[in-house]
ROSE-4610 file (N, C-alpha, C; in Angstrom, 1 decimal, always signed):
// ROSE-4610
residu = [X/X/X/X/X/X/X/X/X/X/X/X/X/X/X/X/X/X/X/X/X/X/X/X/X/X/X/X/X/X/X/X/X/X/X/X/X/X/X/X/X/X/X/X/X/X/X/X/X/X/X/X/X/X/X/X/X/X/X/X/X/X/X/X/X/X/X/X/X/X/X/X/X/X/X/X/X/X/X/X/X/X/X/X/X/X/X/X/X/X/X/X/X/X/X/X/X/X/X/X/X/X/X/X/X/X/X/X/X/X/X/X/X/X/X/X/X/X/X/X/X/X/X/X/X/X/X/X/X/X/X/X/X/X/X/X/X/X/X/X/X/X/X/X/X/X/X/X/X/X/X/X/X/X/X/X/X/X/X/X/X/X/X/X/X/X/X/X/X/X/X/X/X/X/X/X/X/X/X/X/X/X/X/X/X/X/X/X/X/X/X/X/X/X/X/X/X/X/X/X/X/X/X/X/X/X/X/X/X/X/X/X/X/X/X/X/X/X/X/X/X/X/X/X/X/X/X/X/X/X/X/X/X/X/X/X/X]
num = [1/1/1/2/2/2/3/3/3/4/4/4/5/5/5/6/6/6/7/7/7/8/8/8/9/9/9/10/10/10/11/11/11/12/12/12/13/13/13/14/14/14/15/15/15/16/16/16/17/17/17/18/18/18/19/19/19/20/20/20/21/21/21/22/22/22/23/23/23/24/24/24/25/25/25/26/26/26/27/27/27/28/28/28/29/29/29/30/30/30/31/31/31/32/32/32/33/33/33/34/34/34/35/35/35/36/36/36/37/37/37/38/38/38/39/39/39/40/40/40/41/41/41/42/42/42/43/43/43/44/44/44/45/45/45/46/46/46/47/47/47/48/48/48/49/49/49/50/50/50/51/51/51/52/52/52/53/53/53/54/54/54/55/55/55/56/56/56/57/57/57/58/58/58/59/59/59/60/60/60/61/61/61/62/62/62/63/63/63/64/64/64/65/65/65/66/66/66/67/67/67/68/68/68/69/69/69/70/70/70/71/71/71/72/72/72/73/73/73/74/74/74/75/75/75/76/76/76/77/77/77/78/78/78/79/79/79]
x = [-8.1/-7.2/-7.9/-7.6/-8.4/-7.1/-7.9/-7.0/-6.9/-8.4/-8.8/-9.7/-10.0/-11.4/-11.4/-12.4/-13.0/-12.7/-12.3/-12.5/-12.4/-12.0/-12.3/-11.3/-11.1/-9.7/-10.6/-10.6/-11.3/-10.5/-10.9/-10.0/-10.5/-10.1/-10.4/-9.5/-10.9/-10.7/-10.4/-9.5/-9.6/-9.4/-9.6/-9.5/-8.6/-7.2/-6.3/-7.2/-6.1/-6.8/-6.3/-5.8/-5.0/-5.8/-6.3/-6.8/-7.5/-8.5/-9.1/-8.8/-7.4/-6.3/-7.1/-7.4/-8.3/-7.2/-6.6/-5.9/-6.6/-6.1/-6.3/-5.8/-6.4/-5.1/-5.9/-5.9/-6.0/-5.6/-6.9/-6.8/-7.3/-6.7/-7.2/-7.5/-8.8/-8.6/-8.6/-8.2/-7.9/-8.9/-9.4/-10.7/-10.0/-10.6/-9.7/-10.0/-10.7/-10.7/-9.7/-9.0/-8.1/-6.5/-6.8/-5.0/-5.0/-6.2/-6.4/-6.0/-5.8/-5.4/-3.9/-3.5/-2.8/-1.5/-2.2/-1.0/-1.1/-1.4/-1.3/+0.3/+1.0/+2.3/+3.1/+1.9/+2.9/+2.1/+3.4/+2.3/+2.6/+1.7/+1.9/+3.1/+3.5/+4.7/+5.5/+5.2/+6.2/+6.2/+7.3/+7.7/+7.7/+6.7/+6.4/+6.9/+7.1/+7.5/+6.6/+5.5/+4.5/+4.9/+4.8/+5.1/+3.8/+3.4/+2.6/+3.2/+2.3/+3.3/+2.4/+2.1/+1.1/-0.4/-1.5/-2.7/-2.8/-1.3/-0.8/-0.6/-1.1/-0.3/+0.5/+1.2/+2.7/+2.9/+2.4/+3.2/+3.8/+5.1/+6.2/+6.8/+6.9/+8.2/+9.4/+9.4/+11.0/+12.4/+12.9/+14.7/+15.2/+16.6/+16.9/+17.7/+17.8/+18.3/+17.2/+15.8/+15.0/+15.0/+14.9/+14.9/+15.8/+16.7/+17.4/+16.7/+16.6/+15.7/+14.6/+14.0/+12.7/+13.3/+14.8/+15.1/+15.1/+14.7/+15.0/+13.7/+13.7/+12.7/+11.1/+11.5/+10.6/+10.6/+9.7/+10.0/+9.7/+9.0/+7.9/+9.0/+9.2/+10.4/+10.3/+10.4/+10.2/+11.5/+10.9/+12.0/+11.5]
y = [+10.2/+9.4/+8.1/+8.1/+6.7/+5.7/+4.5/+3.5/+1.8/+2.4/+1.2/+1.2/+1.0/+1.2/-0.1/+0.0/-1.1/-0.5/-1.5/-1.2/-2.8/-2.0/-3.6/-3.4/-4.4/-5.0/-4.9/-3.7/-3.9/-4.2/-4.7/-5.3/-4.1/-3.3/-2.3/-3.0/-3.1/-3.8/-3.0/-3.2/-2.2/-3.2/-2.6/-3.7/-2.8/-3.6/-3.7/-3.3/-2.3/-2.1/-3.3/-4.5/-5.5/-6.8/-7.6/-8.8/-8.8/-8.4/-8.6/-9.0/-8.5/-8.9/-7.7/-8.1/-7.4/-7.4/-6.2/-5.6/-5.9/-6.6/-6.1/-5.1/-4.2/-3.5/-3.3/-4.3/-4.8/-3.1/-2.7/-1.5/-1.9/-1.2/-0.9/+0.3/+0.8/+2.0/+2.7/+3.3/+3.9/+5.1/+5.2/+6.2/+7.4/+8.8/+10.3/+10.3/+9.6/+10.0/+9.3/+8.7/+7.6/+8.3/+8.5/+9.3/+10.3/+11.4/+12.7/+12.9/+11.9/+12.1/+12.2/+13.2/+13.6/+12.4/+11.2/+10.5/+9.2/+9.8/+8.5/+8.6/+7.3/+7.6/+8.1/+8.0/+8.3/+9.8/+10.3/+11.2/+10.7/+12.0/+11.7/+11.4/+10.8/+10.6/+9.6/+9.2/+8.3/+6.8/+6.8/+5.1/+4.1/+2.9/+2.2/+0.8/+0.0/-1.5/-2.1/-2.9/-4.1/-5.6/-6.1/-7.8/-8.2/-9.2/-10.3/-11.2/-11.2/-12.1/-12.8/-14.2/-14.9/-14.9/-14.1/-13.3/-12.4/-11.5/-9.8/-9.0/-8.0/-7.0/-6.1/-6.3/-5.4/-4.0/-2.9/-1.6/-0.8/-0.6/+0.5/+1.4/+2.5/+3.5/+2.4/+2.5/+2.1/+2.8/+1.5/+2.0/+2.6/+3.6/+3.6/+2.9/+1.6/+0.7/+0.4/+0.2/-0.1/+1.0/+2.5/+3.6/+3.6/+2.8/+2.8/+1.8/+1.1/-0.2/+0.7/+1.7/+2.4/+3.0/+3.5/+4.2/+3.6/+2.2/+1.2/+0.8/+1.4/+1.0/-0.1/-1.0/-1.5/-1.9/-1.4/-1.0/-2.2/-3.1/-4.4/-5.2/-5.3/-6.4/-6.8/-8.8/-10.0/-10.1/-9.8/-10.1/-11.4]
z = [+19.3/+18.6/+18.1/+17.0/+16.3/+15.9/+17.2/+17.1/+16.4/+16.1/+15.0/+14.4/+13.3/+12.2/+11.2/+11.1/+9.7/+8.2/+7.3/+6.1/+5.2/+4.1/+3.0/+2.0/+1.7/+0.4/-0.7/-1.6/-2.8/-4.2/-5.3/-6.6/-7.5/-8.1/-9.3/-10.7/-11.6/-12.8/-13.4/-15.0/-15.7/-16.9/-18.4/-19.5/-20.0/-20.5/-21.3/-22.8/-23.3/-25.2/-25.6/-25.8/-26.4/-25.8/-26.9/-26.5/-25.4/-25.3/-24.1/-22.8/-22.7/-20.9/-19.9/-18.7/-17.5/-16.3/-16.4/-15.1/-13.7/-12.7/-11.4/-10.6/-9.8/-9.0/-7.4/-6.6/-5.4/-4.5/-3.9/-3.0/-1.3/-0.3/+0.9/+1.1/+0.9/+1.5/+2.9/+2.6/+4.5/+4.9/+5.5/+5.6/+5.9/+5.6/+5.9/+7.7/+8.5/+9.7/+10.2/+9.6/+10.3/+10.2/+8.6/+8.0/+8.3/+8.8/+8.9/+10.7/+11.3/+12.9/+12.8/+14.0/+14.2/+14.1/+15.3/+15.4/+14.6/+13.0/+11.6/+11.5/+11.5/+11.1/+9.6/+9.1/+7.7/+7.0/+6.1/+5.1/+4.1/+3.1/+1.7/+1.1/+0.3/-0.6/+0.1/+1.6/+2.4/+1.7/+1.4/+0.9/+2.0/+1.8/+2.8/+2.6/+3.5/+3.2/+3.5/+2.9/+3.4/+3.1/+4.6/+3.9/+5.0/+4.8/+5.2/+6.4/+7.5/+8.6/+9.2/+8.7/+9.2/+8.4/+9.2/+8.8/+9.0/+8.9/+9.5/+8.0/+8.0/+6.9/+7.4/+7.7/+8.5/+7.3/+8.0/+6.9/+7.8/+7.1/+8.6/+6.7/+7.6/+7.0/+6.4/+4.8/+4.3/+5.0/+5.4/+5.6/+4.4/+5.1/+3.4/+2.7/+3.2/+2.3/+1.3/+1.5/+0.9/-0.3/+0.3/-0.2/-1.7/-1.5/-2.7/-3.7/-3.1/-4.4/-4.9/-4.6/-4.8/-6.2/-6.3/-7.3/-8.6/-8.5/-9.8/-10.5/-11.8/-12.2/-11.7/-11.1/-10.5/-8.8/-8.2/-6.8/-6.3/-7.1/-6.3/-6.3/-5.0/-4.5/-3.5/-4.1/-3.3/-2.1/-0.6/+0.0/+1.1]
């Protein structure tokens, strides 16, 4: 059982065709030996809630209250 591992917050740039605007899109990757153990809590397609708690990144399974805001055009929501 893997109960904790290293990794890194990487930024993937991308250039906008319009005026020279430079996308960020801020990734964690999660290593396959980590999500590939039996007791990873989530799978694919699972809708997750992350908020920030301190110097914490808190990610748990969405309620389905949350579950409903996911159905609205935009899911990124400030709580």
């Amino acid at each position: 059982m893997v109960r904790k591992i290293l990794t890194r917050l990487a930024v993937a740039k991308k250039a906008s065709s319009s005026e020279g605007t430079v996308y960020r899109s801020p990734r964690i990757y999660l290593p396959t030996k980590l999500t590939d153990d039996s007791s990873f809590p989530f799978r694919e397609g699972d809708l997750l809630s992350i908020k920030v708690d301190g110097r914490k990144l808190v990610v748990q399974r969405a309620q389905k209250s949350q579950t409903q805001l996911a159905s609205s055009p935009d899911i990124r929501q400030k709580q």
